[in-house]
N, C-alpha and C positions, 0 to 999 in steps of 0.2 A: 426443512426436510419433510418431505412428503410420509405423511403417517401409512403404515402399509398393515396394522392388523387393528380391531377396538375390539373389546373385551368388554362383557359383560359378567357382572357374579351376583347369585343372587346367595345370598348370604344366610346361614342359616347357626342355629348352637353349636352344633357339633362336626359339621361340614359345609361346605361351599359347591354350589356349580357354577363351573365354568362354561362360557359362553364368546367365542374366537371368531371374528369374521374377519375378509381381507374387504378393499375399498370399491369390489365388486358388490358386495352381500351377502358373499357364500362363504359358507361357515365352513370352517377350517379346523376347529378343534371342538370338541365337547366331553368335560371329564366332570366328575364329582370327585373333591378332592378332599381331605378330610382337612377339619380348620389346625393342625399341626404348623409351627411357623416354620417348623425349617426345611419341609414340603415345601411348602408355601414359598417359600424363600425359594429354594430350587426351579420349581415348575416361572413364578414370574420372570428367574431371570433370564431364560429363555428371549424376552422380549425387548427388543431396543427403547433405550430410554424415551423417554417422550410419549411412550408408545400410552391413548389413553385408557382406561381403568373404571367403570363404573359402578358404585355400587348402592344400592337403595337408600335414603337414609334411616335405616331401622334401627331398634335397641341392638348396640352392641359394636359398630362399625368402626370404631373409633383404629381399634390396634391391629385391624386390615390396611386402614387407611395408613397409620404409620410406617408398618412395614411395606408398602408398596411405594409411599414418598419415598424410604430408606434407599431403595432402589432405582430411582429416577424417572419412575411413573408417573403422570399425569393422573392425579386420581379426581374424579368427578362424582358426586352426591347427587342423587336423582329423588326427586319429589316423589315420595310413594303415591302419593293421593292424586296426584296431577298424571301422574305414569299409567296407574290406571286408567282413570277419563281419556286417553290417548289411547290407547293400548288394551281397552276390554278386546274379552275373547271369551268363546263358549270352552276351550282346549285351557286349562291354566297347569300346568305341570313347571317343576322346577326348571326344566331346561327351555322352555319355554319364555319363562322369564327371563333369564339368561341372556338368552339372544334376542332378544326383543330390549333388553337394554342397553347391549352393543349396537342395536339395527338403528335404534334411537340417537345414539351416539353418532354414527356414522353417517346420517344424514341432516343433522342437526337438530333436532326437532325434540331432543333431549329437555323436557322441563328440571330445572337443576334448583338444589336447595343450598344454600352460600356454604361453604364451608371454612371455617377461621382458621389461620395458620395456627401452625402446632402451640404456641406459645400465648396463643390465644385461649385455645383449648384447656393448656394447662390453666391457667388464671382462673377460667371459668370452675374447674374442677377443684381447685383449691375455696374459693367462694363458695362453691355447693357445698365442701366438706365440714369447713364452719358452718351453715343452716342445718344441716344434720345435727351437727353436734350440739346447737342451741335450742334446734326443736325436741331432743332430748330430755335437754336440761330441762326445760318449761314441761315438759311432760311428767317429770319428777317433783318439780315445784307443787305442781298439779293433785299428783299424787299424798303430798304430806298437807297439801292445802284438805283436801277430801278426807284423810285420816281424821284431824283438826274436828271440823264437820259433823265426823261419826261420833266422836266422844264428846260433843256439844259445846267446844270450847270455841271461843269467841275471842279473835285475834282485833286487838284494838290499840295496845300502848305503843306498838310500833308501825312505822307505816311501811316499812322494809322485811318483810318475815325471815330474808334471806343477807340480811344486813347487820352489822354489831349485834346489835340491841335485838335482833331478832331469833338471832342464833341462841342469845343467852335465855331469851324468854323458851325456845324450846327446850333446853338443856336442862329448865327448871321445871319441866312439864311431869306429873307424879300420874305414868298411865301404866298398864298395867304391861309385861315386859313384852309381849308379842310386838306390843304397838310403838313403844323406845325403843326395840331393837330395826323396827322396820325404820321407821323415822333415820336411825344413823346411818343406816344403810344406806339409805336415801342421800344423805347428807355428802357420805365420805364420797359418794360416784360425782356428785353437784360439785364437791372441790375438785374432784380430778378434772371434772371437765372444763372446770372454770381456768384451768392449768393451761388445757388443752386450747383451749378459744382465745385465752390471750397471747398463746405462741402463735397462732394465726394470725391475729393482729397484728402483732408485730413484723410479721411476717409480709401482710397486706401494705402495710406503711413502707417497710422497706422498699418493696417493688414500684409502690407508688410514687417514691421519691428518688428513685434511683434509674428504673426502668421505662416507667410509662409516664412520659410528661404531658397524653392527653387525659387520663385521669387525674392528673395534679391538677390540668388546666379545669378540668370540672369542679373542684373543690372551690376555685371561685365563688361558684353557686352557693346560696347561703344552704344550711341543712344537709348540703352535700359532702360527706364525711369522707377519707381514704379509702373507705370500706365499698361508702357509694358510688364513690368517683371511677373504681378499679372495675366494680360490676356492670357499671353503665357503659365501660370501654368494652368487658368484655362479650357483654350479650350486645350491643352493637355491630362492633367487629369494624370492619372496614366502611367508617361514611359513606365515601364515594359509591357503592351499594346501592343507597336512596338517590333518587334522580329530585326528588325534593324532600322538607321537612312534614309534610303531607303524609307521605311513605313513612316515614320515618313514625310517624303519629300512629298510623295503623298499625304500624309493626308492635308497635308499643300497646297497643289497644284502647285507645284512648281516641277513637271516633267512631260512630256507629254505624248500624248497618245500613245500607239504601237499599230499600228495593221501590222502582218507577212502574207506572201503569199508565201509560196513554199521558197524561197533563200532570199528574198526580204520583207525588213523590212523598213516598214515606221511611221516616228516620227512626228504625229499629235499635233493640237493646246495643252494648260493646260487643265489640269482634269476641269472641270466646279463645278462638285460637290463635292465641299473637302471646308476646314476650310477657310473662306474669312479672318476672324478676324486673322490668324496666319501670312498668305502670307502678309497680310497688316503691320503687322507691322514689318518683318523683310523687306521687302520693303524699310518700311520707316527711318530702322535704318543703310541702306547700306552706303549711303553720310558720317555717322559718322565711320563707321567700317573701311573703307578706309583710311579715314584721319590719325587711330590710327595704323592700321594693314597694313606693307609694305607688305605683301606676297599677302592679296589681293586687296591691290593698284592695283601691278604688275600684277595680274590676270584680273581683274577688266578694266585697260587701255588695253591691250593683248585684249581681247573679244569685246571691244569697236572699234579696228580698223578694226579685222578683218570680225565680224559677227552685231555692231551696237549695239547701248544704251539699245535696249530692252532685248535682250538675254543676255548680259555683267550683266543686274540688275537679270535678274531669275539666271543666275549663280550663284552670289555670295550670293545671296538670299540661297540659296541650300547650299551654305558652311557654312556661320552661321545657317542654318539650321541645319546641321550636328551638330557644335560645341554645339548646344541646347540639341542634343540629349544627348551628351558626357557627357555634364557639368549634365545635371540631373541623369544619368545613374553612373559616378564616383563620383557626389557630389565635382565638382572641380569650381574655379573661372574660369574665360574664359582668356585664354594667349595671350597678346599681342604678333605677332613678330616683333621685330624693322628691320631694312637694315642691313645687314652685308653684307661683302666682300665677291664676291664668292655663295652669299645664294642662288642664283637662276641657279647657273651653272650645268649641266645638269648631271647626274653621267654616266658615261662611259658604265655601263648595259641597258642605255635608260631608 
């Protein structure tokens, strides 16, 4: 069915403008509507389903986004940063935008930012809710670590301060009451949230073992936990996305920058703006991938003499990288290599 209006919004806290054209160019509607959903709700459904839907990807889009899928919209995410470079102008007003990202739409030239189905979205929002709640906790740890500090005490019989043995050594601590009442304080919120993060857990494993069988298939991966498995599905999103593991690398930030001058190519710091959550956790699954995997043992030690710990970790970072892409792309388990005789000798074609 031939689409007959695109829609732009440019989205804002506390209202929206809307932006209507038909498959001419000529704009047909223009309101400021206030972000109320069940306005909202009324004024879209005005429009036949299919009909598309654009809106920036800025802070906040998410539960426009819902409620217009609810409706049978076409909703489309549009690269702010790329919209612009397209799209400067000396005139920048709300309704301007507006229809300058329906005109986008409408001619195709729209630069678009992926966006995950809903279920996708939720995973990633429950994953972020546990990091909050752990960067919390460590912030409180932090906190009773520095008290500790102030009154010149010197944590040594336990190597856990927040463990058995460590809990009782505070308990035994003779400070004076400001600084034991802060200390519990401290303590009784550390249990809540430890309540809290392991109902999460459980939470992530169920889904992981019940819902998403390309995060179980990551768990292959040595170091690769439920937790990792479920995060790496969800800040991915949909493989087929990357047209190679390449992409998929930069997304992750894990190759640097190029910039060429005539003969002469130069390889700058990591991309800054790519996926922190992804780089992070194959980061952190390197230590274990080594241990399991001689090939990038051997790789791994190899980059560390020559070029240094730092480079040797984004390397290898970049190879399980790879194998991420693989495994989601064939639906295969991740293959250990063991040492064999011979494995690493060089083939005679170089």
């Amino acid at each position: 069915m031939e689409r007959v209006y695109h829609i732009g919004v440019d989205l804002h806290k506390r209202n929206s403008q809307v932006g209507v054209v038909n498959n001419n160019g000529e704009v047909v509607d223009m309101r400021k509507l206030v972000n109320d959903k069940n306005l909202l709700s009324d004024y879209f459904h005005l429009f036949p389903e299919g009909t598309p839907v654009v809106i920036e990807a800025t802070t906040g889009w998410e539960w426009i986004c819902d409620l217009l899928e609810e409706k049978g919209l076409e909703v489309k995410l549009a690269n702010p940063y790329k919209v612009k470079l397209i799209a400067e102008s000396t005139i920048k007003t709300d309704k301007v935008d507006a229809i300058t990202l329906a005109q986008l739409e409408r001619t195709n030239f729209l630069p678009l930012s992926y966006l995950a189905p809903k279920v996708v979205r939720e995973y990633r929002e429950l994953l972020r809710h546990r990091f909050v709640l752990v960067k919390i906790r460590s912030s409180l740890k932090n906190r009773i670590h520095s008290i500790l500090t102030k009154r010149g005490i010197m944590v040594e019989k336990c190597t856990d301060l927040f463990g058995k043995k460590g809990r009782e050594f505070l308990n035994s601590l003779e400070l004076p009451p400001i600084y034991m009442e802060e200390i519990k304080t401290y303590l009784d919120i550390i249990n809540k949230l430890d309540t809290y993060i392991k109902k999460k857990d459980e939470q992530i494993k169920k889904i992981v073992k019940e819902e998403s069988a390309q995060a179980k298939l990551l768990t292959s991966i040595p170091g690769i936990s439920y937790l990792s498995g479920l995060l790496l599905v969800a800040e991915i999103g949909d493989i087929n996305r990357f047209i190679s593991s390449k992409k998929l690398c930069s997304y992750a930030g894990l190759l640097p920058t190029i910039s060429q001058s005539g003969e002469k190519v130069y390889h700058g710091h990591l991309k800054k703006d790519s996926n922190k959550y992804i780089r992070w956790v194959l980061i952190e699954a390197i230590e274990h991938v080594i241990k399991k995997d001689a090939v990038l043992k051997y790789k791994y030690e190899k980059i560390c003499r020559e070029k240094g710990i730092n480079k040797a970790r984004v390397a290898i970072a970049q190879k399980i990288c790879i194998s991420v892409y693989w495994m989601l792309k064939k639906n295969e388990p991740y293959k250990i290599r063991k040492w064999k005789k011979n494995v690493f000798r060089v083939s005679p074609i170089g």
